[in-house]
C-alpha positions as CSV (number, residue, x, y, z in Angstrom):
1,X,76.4,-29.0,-41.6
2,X,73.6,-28.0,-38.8
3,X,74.8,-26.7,-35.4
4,X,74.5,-29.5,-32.4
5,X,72.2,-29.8,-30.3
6,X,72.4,-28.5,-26.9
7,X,71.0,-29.5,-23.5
8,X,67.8,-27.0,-22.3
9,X,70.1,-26.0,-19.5
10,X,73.0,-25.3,-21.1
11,X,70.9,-23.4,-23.9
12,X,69.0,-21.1,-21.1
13,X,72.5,-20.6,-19.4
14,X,73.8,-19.9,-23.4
15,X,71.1,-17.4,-24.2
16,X,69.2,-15.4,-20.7
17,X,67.6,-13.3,-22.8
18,X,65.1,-16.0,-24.5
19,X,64.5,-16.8,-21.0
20,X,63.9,-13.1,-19.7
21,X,61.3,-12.9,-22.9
22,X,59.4,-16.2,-21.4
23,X,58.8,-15.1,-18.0
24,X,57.7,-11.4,-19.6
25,X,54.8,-13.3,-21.5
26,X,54.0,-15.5,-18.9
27,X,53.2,-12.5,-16.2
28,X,51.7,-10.6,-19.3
29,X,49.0,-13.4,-19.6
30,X,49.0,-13.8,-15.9
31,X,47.8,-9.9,-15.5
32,X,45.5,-9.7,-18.4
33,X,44.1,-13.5,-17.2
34,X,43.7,-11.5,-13.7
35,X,42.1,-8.4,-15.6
36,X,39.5,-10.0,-17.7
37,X,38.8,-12.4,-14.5
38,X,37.9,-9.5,-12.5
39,X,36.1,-7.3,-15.1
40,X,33.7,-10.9,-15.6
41,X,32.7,-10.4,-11.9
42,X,32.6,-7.1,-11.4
43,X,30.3,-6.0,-14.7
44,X,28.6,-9.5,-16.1
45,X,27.8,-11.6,-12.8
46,X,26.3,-8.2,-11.0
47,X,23.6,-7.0,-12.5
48,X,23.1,-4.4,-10.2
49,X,25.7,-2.5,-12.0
50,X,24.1,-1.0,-14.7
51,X,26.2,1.4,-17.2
52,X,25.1,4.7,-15.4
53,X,26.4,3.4,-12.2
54,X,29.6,2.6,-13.7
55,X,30.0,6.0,-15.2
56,X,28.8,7.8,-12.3
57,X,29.7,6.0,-9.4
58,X,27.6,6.8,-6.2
59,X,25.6,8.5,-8.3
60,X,24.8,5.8,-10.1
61,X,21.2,5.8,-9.0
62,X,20.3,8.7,-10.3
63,X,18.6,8.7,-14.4
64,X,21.1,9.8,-17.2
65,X,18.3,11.6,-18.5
66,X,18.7,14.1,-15.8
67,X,22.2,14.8,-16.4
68,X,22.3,18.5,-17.2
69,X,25.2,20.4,-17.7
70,X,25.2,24.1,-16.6
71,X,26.9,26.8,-18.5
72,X,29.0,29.6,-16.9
73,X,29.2,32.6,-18.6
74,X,31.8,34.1,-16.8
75,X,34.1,31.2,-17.8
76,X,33.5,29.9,-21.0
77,X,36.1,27.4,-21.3
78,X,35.2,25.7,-17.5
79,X,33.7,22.4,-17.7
80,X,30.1,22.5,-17.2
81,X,29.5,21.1,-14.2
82,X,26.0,18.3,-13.8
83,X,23.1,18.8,-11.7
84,X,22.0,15.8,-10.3
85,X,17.6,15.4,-10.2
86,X,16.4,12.5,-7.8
87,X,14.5,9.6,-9.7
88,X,11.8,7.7,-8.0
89,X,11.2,4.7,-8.8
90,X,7.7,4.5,-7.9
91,X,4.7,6.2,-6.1
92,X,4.7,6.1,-2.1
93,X,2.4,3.9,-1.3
94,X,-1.0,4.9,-0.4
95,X,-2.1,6.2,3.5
96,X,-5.5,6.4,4.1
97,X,-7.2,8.6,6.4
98,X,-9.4,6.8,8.8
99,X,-12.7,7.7,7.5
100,X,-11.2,6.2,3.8
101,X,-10.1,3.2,5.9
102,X,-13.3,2.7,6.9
103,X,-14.8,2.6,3.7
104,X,-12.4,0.6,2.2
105,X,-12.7,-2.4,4.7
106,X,-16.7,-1.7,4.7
107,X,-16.2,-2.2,1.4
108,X,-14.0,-5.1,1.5
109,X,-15.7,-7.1,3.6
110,X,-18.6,-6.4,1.9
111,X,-17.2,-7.7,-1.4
112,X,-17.3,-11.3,-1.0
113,X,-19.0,-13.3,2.0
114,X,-15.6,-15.0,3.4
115,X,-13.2,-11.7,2.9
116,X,-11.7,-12.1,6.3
117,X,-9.2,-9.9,8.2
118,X,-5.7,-11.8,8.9
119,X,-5.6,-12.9,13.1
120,X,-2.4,-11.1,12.5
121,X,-3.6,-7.5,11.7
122,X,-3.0,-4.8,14.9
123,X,-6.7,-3.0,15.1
124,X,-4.8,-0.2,16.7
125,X,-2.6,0.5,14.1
126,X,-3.5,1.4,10.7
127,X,-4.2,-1.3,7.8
128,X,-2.0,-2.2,5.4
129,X,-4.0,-1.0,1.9
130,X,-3.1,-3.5,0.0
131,X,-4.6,-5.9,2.3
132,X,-8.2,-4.7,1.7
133,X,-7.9,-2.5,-1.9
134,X,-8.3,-4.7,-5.1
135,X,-5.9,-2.3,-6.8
136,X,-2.0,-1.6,-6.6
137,X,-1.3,0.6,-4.1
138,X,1.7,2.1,-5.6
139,X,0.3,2.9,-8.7
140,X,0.0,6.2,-10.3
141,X,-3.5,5.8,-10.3
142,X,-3.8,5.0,-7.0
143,X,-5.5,7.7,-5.2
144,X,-8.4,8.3,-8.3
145,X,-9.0,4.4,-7.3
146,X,-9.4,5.5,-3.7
147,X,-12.1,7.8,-4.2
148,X,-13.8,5.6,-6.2
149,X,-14.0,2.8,-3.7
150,X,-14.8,5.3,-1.7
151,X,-17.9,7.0,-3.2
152,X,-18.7,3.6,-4.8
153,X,-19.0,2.0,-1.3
154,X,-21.7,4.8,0.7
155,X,-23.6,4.9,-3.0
156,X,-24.3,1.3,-3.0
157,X,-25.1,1.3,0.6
158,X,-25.9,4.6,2.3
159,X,-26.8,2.6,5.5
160,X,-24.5,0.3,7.4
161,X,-24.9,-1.8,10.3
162,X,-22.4,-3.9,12.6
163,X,-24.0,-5.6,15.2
164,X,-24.6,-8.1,17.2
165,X,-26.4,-11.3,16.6
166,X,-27.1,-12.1,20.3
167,X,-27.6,-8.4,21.6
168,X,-30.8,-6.6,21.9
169,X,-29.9,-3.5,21.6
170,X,-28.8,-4.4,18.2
171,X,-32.3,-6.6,17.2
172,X,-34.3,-3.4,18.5
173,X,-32.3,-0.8,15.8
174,X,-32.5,-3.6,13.4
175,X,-35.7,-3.9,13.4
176,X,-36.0,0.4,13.6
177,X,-34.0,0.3,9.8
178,X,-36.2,-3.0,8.7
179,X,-39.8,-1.0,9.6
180,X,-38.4,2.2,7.6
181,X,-38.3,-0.3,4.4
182,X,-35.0,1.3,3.2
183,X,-33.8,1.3,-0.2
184,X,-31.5,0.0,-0.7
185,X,-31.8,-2.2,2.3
186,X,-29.0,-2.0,5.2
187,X,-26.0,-3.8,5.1
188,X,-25.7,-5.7,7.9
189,X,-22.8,-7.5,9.4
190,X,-23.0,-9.5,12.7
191,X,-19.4,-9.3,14.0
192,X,-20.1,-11.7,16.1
193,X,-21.1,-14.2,14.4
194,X,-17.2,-13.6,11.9
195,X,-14.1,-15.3,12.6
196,X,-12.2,-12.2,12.7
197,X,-14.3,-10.7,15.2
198,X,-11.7,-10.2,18.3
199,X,-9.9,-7.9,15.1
200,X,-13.0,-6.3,13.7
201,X,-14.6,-5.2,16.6
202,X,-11.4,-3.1,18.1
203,X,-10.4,-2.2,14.6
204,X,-14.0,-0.5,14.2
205,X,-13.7,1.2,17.3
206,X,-10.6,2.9,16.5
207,X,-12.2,4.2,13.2
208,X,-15.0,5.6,14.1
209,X,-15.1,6.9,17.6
210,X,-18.2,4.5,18.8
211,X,-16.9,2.4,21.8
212,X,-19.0,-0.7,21.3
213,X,-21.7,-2.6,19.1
214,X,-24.3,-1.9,17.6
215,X,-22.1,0.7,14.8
216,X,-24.3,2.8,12.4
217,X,-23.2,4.2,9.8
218,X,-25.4,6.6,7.2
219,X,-23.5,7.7,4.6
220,X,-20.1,6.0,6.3
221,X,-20.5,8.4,8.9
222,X,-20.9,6.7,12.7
223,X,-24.1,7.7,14.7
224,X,-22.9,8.0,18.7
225,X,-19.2,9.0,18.5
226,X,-18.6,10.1,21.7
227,X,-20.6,8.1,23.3
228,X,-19.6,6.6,27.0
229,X,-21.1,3.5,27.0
230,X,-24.0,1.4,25.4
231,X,-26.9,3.1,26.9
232,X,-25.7,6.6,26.1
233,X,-25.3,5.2,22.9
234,X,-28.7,4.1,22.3
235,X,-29.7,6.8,23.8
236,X,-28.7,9.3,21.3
237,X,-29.3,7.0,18.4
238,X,-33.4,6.9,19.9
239,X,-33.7,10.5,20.3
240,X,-32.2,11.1,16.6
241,X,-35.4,8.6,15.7
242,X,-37.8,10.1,18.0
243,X,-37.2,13.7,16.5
244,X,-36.8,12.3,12.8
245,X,-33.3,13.6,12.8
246,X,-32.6,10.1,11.5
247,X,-34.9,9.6,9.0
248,X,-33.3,12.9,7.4
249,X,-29.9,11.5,8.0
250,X,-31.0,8.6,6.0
251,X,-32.6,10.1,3.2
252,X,-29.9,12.6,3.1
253,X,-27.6,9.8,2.6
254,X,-29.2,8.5,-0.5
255,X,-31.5,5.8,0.8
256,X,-35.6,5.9,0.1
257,X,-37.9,5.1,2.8
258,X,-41.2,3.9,2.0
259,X,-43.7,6.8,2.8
260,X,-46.1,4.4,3.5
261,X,-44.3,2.6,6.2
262,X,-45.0,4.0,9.7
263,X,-42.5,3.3,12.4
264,X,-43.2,2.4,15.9
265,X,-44.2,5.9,17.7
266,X,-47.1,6.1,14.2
267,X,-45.3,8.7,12.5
């Protein structure tokens, strides 16, 4: 004959102990509900925690592979303590000394007709690289891919000329490089003429010493650095022509000059 049955409350009040054995499973699955909850945030949902980071804390940034242990021979049986070796991630990025600045915006603005400097840019503080190099900056590669621009850029044109479309200081030496018949011929920008010119001009200034228009530059170095003003400027660059100091700057550079071409003075 089975036993009768009994009311919930009067069973629980019968027998605590099935009762004690409840409430220890429930909190059991509360805590492990809690632990798996917080393990899900902690290693799934932030990627940022890799497994190095986990293992070595604040160290986390640092490359397992450089882990070394170091063995004391004095104590055999101590733990080897790890040396830690930076990791970086990635090459600085690339400064540029003014006279490679110059050649890489010569030779950026000389790549395509409408490569235009950014309204934005501060001429009196140094450009950003990746603004006027065709070639990741932080690469390993990066400064081999410099000097290439660089040599590429005074190879390809050994005489360089910003000036002034409206200005006849820069018509007369324009037409000084046209009667030499260079070869290659000059490469000639009229700033004025540019929508970037209230950055360009300043900017050229500031790398390469000449305070105003017309800029020459033979073999991207600037002819008149120093020089106070636009007359003493034209000055110097006339008595480099009149004693054919110029000329050899410009062969010297790279560029031909037709032998058969006589300048102004006959010579």
């Amino acid at each position: 004959m089975s036993a009768p049955l009994l009311p919930s409350s009067v069973a629980h009040a019968m027998y605590p102990h099935k009762r004690d054995r409840a409430r220890q499973r429930t909190t059991i699955l509360a805590l492990f509900a809690l632990v798996a909850f917080s393990c899900y945030i902690l290693f799934i949902t932030n990627p940022s925690l890799s497994a190095r980071s986990r293992v070595y804390g604040d160290r986390g940034a640092l490359a397992y592979k450089d882990f070394v242990a170091m063995p004391h021979a004095s104590s055999p049986t101590r733990r080897p303590q790890p040396i830690y070796r930076p990791v970086h991630t990635h090459s600085p990025q690339l400064v540029l000394t003014p006279s490679q600045e110059l050649a890489a915006l010569s030779a950026f603005l000389a790549a395509l007709p409408h490569n235009r400097l950014p309204s934005a840019v501060n001429p009196n503080q140094p450009l950003d690289p990746q603004l006027i190099l065709d070639f990741n900056t932080d690469s390993e590669s990066a400064r081999e891919e410099l000097d290439r621009v660089v040599e590429e850029m005074w190879t390809r044109h050994p005489v360089v000329l910003f000036a002034r479309r409206h200005s006849m200081h820069s018509r007369e030496l324009q037409g000084t490089l046209t009667r030499m018949n260079l070869n290659p011929s000059p490469l000639v920008f009229e700033v004025d003429q540019r929508d970037d010119a209230s950055v360009l001009t300043p900017l050229l200034t500031r790398l390469t010493g000449v305070p105003t228009l017309p800029i020459l530059l033979i073999g991207g170095k600037p002819i008149g650095v120093g020089a106070r003003n636009l007359e003493s400027l034209m000055a110097e660059i006339q008595g480099l022509e009149d004693s054919g100091e110029l000329k050899s700057m410009i062969l010297g550079a790279g560029a031909g000059i037709n032998p058969t071409t006589k300048s102004r003075k006959g010579k």
